[in-house]
C-alpha positions in Angstrom: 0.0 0.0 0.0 1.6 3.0 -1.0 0.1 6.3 1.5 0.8 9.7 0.5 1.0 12.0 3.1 1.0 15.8 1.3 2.7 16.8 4.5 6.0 15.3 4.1 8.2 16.6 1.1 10.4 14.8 -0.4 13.7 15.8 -2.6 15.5 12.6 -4.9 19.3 13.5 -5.8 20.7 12.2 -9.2 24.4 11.5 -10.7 25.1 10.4 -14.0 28.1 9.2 -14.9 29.6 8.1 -18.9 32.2 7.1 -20.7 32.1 3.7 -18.4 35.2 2.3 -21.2 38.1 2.2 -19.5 40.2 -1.5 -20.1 38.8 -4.8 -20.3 39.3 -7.4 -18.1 39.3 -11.5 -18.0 36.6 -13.3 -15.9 36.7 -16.6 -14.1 34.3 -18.6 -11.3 34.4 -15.6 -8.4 33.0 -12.0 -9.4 35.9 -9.5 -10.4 35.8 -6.0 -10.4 35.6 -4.4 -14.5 37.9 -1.8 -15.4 35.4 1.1 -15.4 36.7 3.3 -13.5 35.0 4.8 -9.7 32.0 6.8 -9.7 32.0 8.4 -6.5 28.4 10.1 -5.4 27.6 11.6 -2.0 24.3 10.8 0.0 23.1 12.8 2.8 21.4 10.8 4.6 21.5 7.2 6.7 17.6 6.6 5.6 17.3 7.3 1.9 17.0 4.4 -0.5 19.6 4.2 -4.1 18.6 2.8 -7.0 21.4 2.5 -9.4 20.6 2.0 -13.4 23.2 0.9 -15.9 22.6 1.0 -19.1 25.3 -0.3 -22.1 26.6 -2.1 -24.1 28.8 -4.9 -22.9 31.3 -6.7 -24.8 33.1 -10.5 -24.5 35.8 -12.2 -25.9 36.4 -16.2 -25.7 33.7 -17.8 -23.3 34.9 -20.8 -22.2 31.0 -21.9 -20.6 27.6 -21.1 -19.8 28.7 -17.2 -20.0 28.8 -14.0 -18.8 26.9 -12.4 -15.5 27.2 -8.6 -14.7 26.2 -6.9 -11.5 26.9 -3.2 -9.7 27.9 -2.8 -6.5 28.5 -0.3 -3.9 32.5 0.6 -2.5 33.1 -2.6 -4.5 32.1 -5.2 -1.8 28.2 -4.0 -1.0 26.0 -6.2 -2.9 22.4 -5.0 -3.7 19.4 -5.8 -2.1 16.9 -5.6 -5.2 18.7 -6.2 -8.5 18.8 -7.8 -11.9 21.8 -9.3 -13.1 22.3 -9.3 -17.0 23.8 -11.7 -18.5 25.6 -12.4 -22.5 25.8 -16.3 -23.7 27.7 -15.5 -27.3 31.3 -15.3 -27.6 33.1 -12.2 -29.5 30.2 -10.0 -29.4 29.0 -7.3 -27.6 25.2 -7.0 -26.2 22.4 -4.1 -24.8 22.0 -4.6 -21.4 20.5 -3.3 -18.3 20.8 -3.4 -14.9 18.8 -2.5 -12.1 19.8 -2.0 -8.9 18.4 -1.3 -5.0 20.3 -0.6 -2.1 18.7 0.2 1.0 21.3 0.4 4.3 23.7 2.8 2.7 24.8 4.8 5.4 25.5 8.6 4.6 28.7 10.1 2.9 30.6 8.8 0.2 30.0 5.8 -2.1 31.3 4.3 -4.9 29.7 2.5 -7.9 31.5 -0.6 -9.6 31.0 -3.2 -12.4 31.3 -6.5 -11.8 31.6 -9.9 -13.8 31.7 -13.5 -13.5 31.6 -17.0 -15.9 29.5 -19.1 -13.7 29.7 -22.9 -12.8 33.7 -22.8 -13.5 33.6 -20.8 -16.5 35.9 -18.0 -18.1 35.9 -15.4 -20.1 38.3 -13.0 -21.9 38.4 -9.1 -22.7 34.9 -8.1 -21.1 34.3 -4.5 -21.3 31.5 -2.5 -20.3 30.7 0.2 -23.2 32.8 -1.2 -25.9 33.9 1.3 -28.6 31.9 3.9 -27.0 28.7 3.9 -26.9 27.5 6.1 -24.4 26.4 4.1 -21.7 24.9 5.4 -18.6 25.2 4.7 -15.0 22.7 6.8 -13.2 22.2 6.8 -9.2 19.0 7.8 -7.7 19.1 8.6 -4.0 15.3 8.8 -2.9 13.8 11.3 -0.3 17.1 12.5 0.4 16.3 15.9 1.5 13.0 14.7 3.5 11.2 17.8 6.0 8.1 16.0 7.5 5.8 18.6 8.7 4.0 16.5 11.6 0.8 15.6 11.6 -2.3 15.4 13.4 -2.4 12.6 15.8 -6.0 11.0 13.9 -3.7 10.9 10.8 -3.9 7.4 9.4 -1.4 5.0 8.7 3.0 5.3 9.3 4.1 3.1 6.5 5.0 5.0 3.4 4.9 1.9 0.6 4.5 -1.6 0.7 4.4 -4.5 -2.3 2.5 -4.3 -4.9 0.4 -7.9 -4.7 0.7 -10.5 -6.2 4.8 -10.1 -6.8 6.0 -12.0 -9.1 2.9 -12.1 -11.4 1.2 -12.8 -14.5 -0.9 -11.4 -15.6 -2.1 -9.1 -13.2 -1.3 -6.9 -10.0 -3.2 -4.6 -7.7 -0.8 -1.5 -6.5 -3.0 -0.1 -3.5 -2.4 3.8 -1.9 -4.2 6.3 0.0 -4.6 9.3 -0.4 -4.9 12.3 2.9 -5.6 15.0 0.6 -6.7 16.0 -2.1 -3.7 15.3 -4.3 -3.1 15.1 -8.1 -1.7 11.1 -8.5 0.2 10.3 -11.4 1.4 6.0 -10.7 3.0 4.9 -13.8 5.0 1.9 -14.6 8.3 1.8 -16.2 11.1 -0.7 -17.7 14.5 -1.1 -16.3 16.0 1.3 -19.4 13.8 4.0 -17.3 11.1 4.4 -20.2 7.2 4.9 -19.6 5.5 1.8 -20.1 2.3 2.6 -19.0 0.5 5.3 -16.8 -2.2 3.8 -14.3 -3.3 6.7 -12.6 -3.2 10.5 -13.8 -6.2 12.7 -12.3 -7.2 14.4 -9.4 -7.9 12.2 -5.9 -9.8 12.9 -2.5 -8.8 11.6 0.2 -9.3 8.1 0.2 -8.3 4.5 0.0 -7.7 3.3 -3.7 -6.5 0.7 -5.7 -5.3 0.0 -9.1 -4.7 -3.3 -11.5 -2.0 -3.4 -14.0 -2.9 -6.2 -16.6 0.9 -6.5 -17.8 -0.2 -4.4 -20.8 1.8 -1.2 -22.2 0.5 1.9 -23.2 0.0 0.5 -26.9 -2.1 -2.7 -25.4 0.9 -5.1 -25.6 1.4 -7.8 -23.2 5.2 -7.2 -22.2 7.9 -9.4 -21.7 8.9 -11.0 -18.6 11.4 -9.0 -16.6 11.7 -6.3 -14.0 9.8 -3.8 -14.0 8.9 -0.8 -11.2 6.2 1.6 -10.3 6.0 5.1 -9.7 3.9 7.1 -7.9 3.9 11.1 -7.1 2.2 13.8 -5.9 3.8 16.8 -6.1 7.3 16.7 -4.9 6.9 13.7 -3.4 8.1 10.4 -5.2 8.2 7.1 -4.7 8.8 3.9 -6.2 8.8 -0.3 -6.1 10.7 -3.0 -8.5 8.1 -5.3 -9.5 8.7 -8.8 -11.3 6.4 -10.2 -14.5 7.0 -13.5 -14.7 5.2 -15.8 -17.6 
């Protein structure tokens, strides 16, 4: 249940950072580190939630296996705790792929982004780059509610918790995404892919305060039933903005 409370306001902080090329690196059995570089970002606060999406081209040499699996991580030894690893099967090529990435006991201060690989079940691999011959990938950090002020509110106010699951999770072919709404509020709740691009908006008018709910039929905005994957909804009202991963599975 996501509950919007137009008393609290609510900030997100973003860094981008590009030209993610920097050497290429062979892969075995145990996750190493790819030569990308550090992309350093600063987050003020203990509480606020990162979401990290990398978007690129990724390129292999020789696979000696199943594969390739790529992940991010934080000061190169916090793993996520959302994500979705992508993955190339073909020798000598180079693939589109993206990651998506939650991390939610950051403390506050400086962090570091990596980009990490691995051949699974005994594998190897040779010469994996992120961003071969530059193709302007993207990582892109998203600290949410950052900057929070919370005006307080009356004691009769309903409800603490600011967002729950959206239910069922993993589905197919449908979800209900339930919110509440303390007053009256334009809601926009939309639903978007792991490259960060509208799928679909649920939800775009004027509420009163209220309980409400909303199904998404794994449909996009064209009436397509999409692909399984990750996906994540977005809900805001005003300057406040929050947001889930959510999972189709077929």
């Amino acid at each position: 249940m996501l509950i919007i409370n137009s008393q609290m306001f609510a900030q997100n902080t973003y860094f981008q950072f590009a030209s993610l090329n920097y050497s290429s690196v062979d892969v075995g059995s145990d996750w190493t580190k790819l030569g990308t570089g550090n992309y350093t970002f600063t987050k003020g606060q203990d509480d606020s939630q990162v979401e990290v999406y990398l978007n690129s081209r990724f390129g292999v040499g020789d696979i000696n296996g199943a594969g390739v699996k790529f992940m991010v991580r934080m000061d190169d030894v916090i793993d996520p705790d959302y994500d979705n690893k992508a993955s190339i099967r073909n020798a000598n090529s180079d693939e589109f792929e993206s990651i998506f990435a939650v991390f939610e006991n950051l403390p506050a201060g400086n962090h570091t982004v990596s980009v990490w690989a691995l051949a699974p079940n005994g594998g190897s691999a040779t010469s994996v780059l992120v961003d071969p011959g530059g193709w302007e990938g993207r990582i892109i950090v998203k600290i949410i509610n950052d900057n929070t002020v919370s005006v307080p509110e009356p004691a009769s106010a309903p409800g603490s918790q600011i967002m729950q699951q959206n239910y069922p999770n993993p589905f197919y072919p449908e979800t209900t995404i339930e919110y509440v709404v303390q007053q009256q509020s334009q809601v926009v709740l939309s639903v978007y892919n792991n490259a960060g691009q509208l799928v679909k908006t649920l939800v775009d008018e004027y509420k009163a305060p209220g309980e409400y709910s909303v199904v998404w039929d794994s449909k996009d905005k064209s009436g397509k039933t999409v692909s399984s994957g990750s996906y994540f909804y977005q809900i805001r009202v005003g300057n406040f903005v929050s947001s889930r991963k959510m999972i189709v599975l077929k």
